[in-house]
C-alpha positions as CSV (number, residue, x, y, z in Angstrom):
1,X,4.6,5.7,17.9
2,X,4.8,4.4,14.2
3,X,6.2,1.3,13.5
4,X,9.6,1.8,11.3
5,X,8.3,0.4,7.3
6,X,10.5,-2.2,5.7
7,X,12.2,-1.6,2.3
8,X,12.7,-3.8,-0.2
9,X,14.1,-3.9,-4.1
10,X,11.5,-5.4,-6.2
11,X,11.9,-5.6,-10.1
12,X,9.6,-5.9,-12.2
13,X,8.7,-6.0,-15.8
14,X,8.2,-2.8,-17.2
15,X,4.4,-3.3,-19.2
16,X,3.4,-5.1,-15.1
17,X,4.5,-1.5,-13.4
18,X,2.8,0.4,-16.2
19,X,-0.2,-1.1,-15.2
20,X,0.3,-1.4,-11.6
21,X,0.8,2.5,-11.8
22,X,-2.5,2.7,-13.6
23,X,-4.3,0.9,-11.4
24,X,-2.7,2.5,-8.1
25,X,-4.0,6.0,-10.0
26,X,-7.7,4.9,-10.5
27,X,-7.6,3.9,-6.9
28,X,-5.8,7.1,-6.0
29,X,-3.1,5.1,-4.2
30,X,0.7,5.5,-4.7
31,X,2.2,2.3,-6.6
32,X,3.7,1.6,-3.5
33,X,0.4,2.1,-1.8
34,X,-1.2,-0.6,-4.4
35,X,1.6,-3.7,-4.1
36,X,1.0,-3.1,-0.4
37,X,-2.9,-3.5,-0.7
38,X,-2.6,-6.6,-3.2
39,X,-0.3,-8.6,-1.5
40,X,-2.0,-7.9,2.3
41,X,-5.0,-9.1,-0.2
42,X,-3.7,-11.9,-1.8
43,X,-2.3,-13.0,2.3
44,X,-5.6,-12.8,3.7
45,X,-7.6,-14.8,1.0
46,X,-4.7,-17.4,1.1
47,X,-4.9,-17.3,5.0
48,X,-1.7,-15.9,5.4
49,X,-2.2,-12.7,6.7
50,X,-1.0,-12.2,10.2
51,X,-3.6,-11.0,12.8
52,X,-1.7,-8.9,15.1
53,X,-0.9,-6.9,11.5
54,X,-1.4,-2.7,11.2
55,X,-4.1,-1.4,9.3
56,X,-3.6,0.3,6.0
57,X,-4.7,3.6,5.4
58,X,-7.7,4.0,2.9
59,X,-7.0,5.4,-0.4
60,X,-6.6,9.4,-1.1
61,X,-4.8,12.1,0.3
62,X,-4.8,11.9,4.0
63,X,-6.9,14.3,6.3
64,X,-5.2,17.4,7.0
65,X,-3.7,18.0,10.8
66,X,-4.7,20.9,12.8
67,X,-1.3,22.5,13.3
68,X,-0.8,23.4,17.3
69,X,0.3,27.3,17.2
């Protein structure tokens, strides 16, 4: 069962999300994807990140399911 995602409002400066964006494309991750993987970065070097906290899942496009038919 997956755990239900928080949502926030974040603002930011226009020229920082251009960027952001850029950088989320070059690692093939949605923008979204790439705050998510900075900050859980920027928590674990600070020694902040939680240890009981999900994993991420890796950059791309996710695996394709077997449908049941």
């Amino acid at each position: 069962m997956a755990v239900e995602r928080k949502k926030i409002l974040l603002r930011l400066d226009p020229v920082v999300h251009d960027a952001l964006a850029r950088w989320a494309g070059d690692d093939l991750r949605s923008t979204n994807a790439q705050i998510e993987f900075l900050l859980r970065r920027a928590l674990a070097d600070a020694g902040r990140l939680p240890g009981n906290v999900g994993k991420m899942r890796g950059p791309g496009r996710p695996a394709k399911e077997e449908e049941d038919a």
